[in-house]
mmCIF file of the N, C-alpha and C atoms, coordinates in Angstrom:
data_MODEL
# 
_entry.id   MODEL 
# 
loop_
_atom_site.group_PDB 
_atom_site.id 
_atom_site.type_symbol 
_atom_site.label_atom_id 
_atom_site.label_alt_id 
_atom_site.label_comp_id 
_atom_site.label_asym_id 
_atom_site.label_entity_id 
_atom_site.label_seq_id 
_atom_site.pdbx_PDB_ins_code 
_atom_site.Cartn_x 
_atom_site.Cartn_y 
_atom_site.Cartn_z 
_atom_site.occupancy 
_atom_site.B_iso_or_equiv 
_atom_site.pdbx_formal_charge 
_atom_site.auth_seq_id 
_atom_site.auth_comp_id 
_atom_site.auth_asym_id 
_atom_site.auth_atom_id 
_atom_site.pdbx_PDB_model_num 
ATOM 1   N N  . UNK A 1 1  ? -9.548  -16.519 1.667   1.00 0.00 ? 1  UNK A N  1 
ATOM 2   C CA . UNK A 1 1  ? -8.593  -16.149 0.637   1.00 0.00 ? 1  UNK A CA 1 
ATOM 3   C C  . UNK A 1 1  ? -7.733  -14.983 1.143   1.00 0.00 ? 1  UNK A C  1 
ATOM 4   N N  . UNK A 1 2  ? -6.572  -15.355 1.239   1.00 0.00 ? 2  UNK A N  1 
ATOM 5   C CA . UNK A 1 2  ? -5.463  -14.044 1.579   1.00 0.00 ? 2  UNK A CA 1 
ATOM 6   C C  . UNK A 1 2  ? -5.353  -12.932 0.541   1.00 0.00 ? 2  UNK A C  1 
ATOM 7   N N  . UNK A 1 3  ? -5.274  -11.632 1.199   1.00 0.00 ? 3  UNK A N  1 
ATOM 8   C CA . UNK A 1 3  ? -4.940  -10.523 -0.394  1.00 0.00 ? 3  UNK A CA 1 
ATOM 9   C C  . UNK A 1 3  ? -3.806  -10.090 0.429   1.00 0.00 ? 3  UNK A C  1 
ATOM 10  N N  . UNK A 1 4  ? -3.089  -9.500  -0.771  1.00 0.00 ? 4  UNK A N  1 
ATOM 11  C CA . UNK A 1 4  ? -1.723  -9.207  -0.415  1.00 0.00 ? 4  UNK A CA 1 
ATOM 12  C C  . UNK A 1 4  ? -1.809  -7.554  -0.554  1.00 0.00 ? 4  UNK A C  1 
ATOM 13  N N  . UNK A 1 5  ? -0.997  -6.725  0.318   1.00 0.00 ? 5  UNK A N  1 
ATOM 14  C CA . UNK A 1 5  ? -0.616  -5.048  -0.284  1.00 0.00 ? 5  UNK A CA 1 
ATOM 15  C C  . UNK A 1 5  ? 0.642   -4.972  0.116   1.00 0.00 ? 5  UNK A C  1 
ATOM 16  N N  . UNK A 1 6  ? 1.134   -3.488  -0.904  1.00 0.00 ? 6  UNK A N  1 
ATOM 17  C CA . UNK A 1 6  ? 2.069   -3.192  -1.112  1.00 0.00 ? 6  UNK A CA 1 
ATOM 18  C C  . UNK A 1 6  ? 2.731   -2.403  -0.093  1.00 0.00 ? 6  UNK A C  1 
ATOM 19  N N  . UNK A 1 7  ? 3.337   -2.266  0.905   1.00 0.00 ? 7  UNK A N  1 
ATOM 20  C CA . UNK A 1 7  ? 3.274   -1.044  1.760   1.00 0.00 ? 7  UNK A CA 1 
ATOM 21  C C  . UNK A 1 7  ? 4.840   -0.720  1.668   1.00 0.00 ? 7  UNK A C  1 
ATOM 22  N N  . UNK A 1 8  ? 4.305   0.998   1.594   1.00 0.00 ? 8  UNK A N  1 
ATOM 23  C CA . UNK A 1 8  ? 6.235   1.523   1.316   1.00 0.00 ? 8  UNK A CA 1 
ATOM 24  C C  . UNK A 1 8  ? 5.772   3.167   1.720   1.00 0.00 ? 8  UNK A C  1 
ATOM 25  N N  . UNK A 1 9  ? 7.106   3.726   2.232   1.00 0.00 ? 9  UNK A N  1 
ATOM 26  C CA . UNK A 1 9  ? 6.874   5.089   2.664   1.00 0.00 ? 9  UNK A CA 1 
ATOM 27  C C  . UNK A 1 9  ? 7.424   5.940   1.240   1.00 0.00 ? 9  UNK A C  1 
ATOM 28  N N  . UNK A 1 10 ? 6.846   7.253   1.459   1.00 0.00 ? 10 UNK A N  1 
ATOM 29  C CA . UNK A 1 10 ? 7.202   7.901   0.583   1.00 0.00 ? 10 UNK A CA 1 
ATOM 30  C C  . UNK A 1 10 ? 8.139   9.230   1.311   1.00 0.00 ? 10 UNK A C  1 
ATOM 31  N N  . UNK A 1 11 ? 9.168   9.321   0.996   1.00 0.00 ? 11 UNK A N  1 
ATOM 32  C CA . UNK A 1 11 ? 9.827   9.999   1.821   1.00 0.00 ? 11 UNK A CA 1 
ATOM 33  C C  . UNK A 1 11 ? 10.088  11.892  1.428   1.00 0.00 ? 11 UNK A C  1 
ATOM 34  N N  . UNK A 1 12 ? 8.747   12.065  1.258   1.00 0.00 ? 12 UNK A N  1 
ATOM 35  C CA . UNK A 1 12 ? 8.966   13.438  0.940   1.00 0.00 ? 12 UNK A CA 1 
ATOM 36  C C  . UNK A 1 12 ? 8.667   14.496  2.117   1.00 0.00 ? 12 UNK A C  1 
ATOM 37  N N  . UNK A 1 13 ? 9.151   15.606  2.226   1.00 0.00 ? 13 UNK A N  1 
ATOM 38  C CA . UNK A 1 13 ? 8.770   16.378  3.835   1.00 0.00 ? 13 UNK A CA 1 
ATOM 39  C C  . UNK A 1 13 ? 9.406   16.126  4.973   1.00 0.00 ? 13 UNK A C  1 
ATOM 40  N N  . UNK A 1 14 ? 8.927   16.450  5.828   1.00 0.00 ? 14 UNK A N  1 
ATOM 41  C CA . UNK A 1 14 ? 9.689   15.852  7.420   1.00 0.00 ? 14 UNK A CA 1 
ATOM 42  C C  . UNK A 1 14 ? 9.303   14.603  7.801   1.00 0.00 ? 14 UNK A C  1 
ATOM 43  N N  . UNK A 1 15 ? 7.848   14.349  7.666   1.00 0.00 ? 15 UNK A N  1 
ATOM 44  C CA . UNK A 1 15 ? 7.229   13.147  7.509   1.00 0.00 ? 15 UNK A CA 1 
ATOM 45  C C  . UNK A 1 15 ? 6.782   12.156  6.865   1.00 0.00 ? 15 UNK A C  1 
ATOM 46  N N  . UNK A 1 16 ? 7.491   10.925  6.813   1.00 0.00 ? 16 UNK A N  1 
ATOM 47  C CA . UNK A 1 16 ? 7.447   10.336  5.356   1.00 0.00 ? 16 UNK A CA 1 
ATOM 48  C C  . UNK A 1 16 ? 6.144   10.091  5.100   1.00 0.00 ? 16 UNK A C  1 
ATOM 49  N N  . UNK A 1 17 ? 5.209   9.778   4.138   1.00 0.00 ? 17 UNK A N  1 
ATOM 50  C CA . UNK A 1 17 ? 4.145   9.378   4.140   1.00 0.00 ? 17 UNK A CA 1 
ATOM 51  C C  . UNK A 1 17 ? 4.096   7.807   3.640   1.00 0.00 ? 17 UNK A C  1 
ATOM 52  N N  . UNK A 1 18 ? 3.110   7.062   5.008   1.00 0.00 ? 18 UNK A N  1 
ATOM 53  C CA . UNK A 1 18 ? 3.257   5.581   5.132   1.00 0.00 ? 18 UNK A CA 1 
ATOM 54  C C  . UNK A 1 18 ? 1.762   5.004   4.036   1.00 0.00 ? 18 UNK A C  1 
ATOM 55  N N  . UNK A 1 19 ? 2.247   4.463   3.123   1.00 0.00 ? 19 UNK A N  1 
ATOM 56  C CA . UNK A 1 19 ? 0.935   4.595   1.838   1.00 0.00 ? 19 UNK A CA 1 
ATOM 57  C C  . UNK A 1 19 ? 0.910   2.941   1.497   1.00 0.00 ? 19 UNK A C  1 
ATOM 58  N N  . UNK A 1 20 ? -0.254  2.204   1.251   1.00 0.00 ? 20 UNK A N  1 
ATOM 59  C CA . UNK A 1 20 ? -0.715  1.173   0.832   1.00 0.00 ? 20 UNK A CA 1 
ATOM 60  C C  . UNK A 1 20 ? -1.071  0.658   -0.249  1.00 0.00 ? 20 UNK A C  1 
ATOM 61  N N  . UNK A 1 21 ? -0.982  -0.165  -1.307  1.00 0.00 ? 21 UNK A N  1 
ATOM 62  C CA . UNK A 1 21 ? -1.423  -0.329  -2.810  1.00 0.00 ? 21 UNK A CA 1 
ATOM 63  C C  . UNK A 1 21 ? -2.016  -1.475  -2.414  1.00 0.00 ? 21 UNK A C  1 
ATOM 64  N N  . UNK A 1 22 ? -3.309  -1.761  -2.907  1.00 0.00 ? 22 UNK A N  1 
ATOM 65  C CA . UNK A 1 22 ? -4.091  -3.511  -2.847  1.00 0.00 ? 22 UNK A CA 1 
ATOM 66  C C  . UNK A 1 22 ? -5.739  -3.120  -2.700  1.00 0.00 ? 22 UNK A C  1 
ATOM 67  N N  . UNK A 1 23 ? -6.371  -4.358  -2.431  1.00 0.00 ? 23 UNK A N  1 
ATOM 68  C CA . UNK A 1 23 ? -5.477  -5.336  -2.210  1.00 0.00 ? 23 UNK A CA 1 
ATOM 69  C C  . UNK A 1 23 ? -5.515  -5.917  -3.619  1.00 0.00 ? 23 UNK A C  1 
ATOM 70  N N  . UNK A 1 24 ? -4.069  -7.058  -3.677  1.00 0.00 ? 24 UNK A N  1 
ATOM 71  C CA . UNK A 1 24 ? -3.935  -7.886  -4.708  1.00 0.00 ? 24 UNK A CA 1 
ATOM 72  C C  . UNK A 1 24 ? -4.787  -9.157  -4.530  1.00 0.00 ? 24 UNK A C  1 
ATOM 73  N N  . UNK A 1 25 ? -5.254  -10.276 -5.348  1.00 0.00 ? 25 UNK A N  1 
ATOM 74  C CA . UNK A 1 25 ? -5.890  -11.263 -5.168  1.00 0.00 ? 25 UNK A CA 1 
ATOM 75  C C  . UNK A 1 25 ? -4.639  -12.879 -4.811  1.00 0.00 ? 25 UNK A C  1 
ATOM 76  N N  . UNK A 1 26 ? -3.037  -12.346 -5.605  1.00 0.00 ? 26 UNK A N  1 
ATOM 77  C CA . UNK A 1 26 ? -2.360  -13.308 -5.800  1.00 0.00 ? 26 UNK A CA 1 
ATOM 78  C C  . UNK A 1 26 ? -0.600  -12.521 -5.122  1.00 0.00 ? 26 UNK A C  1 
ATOM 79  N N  . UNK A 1 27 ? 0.084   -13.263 -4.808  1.00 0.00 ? 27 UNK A N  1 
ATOM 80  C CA . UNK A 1 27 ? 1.346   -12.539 -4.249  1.00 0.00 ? 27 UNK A CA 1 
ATOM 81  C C  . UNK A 1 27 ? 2.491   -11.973 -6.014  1.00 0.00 ? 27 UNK A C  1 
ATOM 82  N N  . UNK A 1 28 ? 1.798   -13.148 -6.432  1.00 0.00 ? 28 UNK A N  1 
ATOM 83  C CA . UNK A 1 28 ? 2.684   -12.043 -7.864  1.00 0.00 ? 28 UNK A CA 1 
ATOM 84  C C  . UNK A 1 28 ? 2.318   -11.015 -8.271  1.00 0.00 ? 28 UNK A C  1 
ATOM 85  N N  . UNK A 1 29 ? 0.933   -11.090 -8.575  1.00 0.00 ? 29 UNK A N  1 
ATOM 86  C CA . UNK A 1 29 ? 0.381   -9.392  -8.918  1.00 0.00 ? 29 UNK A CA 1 
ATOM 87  C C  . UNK A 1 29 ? 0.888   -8.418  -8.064  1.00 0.00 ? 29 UNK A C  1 
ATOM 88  N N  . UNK A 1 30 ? 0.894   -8.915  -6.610  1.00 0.00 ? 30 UNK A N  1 
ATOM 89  C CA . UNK A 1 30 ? 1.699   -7.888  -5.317  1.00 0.00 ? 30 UNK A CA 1 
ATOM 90  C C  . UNK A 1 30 ? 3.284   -7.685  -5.443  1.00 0.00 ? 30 UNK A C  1 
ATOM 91  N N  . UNK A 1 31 ? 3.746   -8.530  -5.514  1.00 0.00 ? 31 UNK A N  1 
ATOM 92  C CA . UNK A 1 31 ? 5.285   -8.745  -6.058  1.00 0.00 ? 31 UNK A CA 1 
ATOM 93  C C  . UNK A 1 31 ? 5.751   -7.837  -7.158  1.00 0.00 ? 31 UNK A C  1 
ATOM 94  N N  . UNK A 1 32 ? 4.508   -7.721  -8.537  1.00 0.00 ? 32 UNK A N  1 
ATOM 95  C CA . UNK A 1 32 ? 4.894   -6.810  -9.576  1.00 0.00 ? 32 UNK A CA 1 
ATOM 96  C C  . UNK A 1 32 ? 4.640   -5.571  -9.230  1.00 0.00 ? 32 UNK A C  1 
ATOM 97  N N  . UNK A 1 33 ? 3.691   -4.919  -8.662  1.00 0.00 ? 33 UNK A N  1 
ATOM 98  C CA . UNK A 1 33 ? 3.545   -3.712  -8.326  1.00 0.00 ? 33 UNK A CA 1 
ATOM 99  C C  . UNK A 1 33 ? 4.772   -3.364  -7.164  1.00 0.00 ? 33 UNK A C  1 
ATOM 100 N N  . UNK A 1 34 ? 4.920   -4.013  -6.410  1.00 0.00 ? 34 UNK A N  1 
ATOM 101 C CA . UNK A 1 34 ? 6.266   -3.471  -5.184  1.00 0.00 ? 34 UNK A CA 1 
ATOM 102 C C  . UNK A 1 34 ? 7.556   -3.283  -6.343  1.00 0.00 ? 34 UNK A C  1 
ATOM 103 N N  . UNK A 1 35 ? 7.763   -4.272  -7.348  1.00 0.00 ? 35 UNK A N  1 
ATOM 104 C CA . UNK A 1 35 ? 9.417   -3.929  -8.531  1.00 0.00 ? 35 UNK A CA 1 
ATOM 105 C C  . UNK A 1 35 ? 8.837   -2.735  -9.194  1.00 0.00 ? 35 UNK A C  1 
ATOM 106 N N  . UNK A 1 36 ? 7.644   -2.495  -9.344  1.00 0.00 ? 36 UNK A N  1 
ATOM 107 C CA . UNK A 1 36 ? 7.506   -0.501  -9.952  1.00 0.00 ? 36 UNK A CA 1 
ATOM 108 C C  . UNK A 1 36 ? 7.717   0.204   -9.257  1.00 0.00 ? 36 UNK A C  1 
ATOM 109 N N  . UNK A 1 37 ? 6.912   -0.107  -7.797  1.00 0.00 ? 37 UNK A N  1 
ATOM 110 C CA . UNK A 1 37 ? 6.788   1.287   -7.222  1.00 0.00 ? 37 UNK A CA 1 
ATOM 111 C C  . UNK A 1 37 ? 8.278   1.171   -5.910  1.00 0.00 ? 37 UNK A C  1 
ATOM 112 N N  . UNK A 1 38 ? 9.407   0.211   -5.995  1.00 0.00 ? 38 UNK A N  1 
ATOM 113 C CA . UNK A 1 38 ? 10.206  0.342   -5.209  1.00 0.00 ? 38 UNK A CA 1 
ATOM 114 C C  . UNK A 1 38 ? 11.709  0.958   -5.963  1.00 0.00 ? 38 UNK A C  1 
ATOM 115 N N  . UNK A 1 39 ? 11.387  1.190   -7.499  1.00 0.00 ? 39 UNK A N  1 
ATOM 116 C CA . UNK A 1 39 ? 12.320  1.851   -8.542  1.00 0.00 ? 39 UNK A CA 1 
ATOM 117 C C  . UNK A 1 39 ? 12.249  3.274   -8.635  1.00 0.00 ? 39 UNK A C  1 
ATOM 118 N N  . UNK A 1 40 ? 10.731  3.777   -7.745  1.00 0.00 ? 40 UNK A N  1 
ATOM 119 C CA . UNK A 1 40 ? 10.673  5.469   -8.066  1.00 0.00 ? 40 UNK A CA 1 
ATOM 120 C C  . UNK A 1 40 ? 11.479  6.198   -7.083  1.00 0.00 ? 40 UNK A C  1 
ATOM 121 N N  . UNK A 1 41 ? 12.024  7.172   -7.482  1.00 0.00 ? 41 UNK A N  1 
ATOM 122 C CA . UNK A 1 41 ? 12.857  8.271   -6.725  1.00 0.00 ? 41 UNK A CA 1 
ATOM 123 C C  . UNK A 1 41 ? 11.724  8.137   -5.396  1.00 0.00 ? 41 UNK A C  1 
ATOM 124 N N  . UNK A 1 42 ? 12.379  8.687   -4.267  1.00 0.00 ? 42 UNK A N  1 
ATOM 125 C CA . UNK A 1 42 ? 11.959  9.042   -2.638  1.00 0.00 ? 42 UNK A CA 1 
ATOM 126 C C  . UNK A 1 42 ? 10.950  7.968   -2.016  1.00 0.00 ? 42 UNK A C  1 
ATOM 127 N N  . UNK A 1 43 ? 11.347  6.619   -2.402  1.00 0.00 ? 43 UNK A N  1 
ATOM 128 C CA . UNK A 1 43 ? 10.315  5.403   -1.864  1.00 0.00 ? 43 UNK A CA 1 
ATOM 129 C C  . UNK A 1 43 ? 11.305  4.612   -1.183  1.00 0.00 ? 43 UNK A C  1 
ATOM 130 N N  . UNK A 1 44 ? 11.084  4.235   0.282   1.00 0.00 ? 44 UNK A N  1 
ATOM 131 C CA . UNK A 1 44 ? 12.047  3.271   0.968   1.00 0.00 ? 44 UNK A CA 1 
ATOM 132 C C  . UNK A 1 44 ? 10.484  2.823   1.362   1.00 0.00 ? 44 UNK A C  1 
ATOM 133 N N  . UNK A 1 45 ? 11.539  1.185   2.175   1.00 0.00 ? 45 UNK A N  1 
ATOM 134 C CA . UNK A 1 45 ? 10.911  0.578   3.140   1.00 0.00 ? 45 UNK A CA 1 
ATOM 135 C C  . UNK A 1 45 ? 9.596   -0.400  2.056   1.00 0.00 ? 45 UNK A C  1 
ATOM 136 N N  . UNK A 1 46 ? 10.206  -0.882  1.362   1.00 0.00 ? 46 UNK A N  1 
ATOM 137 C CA . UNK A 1 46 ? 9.273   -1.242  0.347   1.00 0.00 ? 46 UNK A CA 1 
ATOM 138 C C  . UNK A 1 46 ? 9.053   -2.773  0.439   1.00 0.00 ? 46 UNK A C  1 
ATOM 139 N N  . UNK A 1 47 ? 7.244   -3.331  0.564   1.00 0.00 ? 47 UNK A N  1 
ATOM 140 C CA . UNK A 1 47 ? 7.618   -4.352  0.757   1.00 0.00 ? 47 UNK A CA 1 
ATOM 141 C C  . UNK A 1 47 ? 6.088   -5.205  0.753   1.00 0.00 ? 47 UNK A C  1 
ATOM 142 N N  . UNK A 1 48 ? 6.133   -6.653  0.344   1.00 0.00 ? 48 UNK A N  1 
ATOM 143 C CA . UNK A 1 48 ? 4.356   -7.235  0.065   1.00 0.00 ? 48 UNK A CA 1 
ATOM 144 C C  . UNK A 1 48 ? 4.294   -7.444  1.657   1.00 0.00 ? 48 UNK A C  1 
ATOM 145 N N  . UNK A 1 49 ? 2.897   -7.493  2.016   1.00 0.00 ? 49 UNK A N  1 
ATOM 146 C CA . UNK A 1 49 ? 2.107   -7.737  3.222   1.00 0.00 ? 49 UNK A CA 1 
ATOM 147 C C  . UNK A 1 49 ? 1.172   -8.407  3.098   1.00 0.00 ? 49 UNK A C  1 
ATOM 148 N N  . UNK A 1 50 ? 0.366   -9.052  4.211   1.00 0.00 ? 50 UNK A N  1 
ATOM 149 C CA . UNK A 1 50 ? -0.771  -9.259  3.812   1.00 0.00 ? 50 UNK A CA 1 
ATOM 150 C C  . UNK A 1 50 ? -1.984  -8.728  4.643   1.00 0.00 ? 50 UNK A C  1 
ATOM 151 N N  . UNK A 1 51 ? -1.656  -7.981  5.260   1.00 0.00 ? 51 UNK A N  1 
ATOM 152 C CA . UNK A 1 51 ? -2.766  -7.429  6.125   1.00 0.00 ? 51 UNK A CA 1 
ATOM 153 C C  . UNK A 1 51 ? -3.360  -5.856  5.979   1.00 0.00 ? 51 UNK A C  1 
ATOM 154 N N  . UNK A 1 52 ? -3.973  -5.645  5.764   1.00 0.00 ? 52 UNK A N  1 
ATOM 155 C CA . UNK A 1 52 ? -4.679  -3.421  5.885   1.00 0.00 ? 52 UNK A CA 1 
ATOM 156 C C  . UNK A 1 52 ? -4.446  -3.365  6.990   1.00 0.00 ? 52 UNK A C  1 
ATOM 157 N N  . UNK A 1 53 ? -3.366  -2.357  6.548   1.00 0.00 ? 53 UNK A N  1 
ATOM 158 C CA . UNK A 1 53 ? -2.683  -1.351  7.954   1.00 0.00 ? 53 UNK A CA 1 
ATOM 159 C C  . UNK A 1 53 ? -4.059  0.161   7.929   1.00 0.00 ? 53 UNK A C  1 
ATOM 160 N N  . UNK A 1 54 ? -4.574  0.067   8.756   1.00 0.00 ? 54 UNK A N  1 
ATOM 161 C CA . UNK A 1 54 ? -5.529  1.376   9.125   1.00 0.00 ? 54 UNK A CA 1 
ATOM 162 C C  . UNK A 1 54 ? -4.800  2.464   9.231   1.00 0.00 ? 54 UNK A C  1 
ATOM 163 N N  . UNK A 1 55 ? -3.418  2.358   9.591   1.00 0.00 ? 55 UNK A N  1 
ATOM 164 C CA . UNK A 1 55 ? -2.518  3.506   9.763   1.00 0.00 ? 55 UNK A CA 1 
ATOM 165 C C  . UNK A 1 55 ? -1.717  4.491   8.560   1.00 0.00 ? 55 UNK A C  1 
ATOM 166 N N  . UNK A 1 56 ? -2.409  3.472   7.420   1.00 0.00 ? 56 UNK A N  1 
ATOM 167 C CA . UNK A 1 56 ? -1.844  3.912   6.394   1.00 0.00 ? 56 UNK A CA 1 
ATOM 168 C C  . UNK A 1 56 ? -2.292  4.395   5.500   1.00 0.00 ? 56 UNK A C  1 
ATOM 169 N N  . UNK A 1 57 ? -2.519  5.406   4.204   1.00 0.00 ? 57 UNK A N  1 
ATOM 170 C CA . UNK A 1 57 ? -3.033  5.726   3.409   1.00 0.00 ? 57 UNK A CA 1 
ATOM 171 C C  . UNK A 1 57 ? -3.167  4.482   2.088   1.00 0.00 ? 57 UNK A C  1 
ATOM 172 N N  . UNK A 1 58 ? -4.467  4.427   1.824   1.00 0.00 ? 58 UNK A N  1 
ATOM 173 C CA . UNK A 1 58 ? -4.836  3.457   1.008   1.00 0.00 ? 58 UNK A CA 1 
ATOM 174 C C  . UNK A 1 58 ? -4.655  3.965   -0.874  1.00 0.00 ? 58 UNK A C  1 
ATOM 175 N N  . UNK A 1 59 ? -3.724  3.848   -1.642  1.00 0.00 ? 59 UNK A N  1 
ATOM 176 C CA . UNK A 1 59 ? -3.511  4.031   -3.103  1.00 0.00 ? 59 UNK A CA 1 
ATOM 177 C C  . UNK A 1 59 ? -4.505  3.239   -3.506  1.00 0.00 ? 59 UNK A C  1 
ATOM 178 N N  . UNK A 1 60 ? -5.361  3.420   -4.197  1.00 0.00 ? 60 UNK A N  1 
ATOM 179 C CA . UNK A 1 60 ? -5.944  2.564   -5.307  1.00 0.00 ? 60 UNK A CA 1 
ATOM 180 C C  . UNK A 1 60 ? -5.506  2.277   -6.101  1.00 0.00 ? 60 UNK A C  1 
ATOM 181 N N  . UNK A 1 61 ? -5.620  1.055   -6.512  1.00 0.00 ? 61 UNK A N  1 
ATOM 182 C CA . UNK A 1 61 ? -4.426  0.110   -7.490  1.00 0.00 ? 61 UNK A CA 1 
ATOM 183 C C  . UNK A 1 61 ? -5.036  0.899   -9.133  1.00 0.00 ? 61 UNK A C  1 
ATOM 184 N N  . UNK A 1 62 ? -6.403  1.157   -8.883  1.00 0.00 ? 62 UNK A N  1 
ATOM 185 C CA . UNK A 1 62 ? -6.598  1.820   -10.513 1.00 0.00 ? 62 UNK A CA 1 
ATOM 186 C C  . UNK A 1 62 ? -6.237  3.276   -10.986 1.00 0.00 ? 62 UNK A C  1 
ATOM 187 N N  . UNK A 1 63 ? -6.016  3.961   -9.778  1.00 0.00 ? 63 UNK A N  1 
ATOM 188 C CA . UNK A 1 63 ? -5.831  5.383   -10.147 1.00 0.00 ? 63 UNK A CA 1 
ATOM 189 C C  . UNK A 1 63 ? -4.643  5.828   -9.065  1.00 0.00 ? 63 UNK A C  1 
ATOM 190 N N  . UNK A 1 64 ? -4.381  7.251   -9.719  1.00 0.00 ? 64 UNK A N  1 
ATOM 191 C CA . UNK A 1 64 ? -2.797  7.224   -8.625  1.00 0.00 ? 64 UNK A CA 1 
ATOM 192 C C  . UNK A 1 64 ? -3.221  8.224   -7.866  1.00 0.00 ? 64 UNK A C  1 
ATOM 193 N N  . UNK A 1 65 ? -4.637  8.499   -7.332  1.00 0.00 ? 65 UNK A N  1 
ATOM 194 C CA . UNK A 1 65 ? -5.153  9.393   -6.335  1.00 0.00 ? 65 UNK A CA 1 
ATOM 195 C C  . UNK A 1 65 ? -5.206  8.381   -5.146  1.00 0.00 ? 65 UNK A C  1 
ATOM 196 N N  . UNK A 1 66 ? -4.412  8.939   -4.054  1.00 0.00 ? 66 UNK A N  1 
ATOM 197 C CA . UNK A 1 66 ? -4.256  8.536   -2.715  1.00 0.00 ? 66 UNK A CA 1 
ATOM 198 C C  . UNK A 1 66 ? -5.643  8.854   -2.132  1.00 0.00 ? 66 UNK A C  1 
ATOM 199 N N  . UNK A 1 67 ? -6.067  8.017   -1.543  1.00 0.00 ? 67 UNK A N  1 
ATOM 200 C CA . UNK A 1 67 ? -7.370  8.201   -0.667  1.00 0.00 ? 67 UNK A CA 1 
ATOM 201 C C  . UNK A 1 67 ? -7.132  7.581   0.888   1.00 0.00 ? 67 UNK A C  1 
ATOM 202 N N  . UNK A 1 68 ? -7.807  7.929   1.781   1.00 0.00 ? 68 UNK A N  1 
ATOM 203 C CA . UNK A 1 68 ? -7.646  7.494   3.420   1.00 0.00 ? 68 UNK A CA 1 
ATOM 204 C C  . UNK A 1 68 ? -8.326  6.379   3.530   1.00 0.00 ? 68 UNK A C  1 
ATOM 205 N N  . UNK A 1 69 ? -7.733  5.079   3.692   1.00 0.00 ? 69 UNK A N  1 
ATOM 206 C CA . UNK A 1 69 ? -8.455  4.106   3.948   1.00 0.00 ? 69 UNK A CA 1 
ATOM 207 C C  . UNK A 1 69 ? -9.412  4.305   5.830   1.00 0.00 ? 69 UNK A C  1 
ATOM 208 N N  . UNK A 1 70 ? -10.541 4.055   5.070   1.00 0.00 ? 70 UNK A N  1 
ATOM 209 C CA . UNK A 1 70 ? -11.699 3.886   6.387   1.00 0.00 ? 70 UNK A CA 1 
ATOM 210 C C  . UNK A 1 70 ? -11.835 2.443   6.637   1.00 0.00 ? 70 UNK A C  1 
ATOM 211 N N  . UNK A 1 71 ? -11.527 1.579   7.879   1.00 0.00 ? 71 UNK A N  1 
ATOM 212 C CA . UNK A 1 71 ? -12.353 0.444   8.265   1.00 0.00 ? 71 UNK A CA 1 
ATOM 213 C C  . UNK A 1 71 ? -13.142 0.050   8.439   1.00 0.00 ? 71 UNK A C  1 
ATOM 214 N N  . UNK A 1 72 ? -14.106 -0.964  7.750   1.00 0.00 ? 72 UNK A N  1 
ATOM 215 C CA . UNK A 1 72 ? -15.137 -1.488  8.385   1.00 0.00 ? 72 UNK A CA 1 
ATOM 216 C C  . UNK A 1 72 ? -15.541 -1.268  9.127   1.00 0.00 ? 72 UNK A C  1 
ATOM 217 N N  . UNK A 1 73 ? -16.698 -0.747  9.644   1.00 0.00 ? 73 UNK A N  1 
ATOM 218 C CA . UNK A 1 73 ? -17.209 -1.103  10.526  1.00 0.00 ? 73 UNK A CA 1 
ATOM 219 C C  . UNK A 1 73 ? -17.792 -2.482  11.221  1.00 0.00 ? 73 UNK A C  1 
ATOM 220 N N  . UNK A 1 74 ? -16.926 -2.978  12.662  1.00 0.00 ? 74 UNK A N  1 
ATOM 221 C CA . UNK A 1 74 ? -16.744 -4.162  13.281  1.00 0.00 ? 74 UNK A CA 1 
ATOM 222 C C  . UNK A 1 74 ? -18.714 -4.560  13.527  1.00 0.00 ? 74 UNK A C  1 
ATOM 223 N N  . UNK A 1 75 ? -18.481 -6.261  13.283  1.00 0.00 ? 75 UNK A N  1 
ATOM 224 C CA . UNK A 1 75 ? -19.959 -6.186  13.989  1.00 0.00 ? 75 UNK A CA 1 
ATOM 225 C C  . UNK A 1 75 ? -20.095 -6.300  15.322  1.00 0.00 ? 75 UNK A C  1 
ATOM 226 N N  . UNK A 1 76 ? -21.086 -6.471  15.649  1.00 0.00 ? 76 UNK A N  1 
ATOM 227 C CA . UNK A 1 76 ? -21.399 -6.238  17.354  1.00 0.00 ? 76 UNK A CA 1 
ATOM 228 C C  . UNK A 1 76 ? -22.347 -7.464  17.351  1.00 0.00 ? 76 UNK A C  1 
# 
């Protein structure tokens, strides 16, 4: 099953911050969250995905506290 996220920078500071929303289960649920969060002041680059970028800060879709997404640990 594919999940979809939201990925968009937030352009505040010198460095924009590159931030993630998901995952979604369906591309519309992903689709509706990118038309909110691509209407707020200092957000470019806005756009559905379907893959976890490790490089990016992970939003939790339930709360608007940014947290650092950690990867899995791979098996061996």
């Amino acid at each position: 099953m594919l999940e979809f996220y939201v990925n968009y920078s937030i352009n505040s500071g010198a460095t924009p911050k590159r931030v993630q929303v998901g995952p979604f289960n369906n591309v519309a649920l992903a689709t509706n969250q990118r038309a909110m969060i691509e209407n707020s002041s200092g957000i470019s680059h806005c756009w559905v995905g379907i893959s976890r970028d490790d490089t990016r800060q992970l939003l939790e879709a339930e709360t608007p506290r940014i947290m650092q997404f950690v990867p899995a640990a791979s098996a061996a």
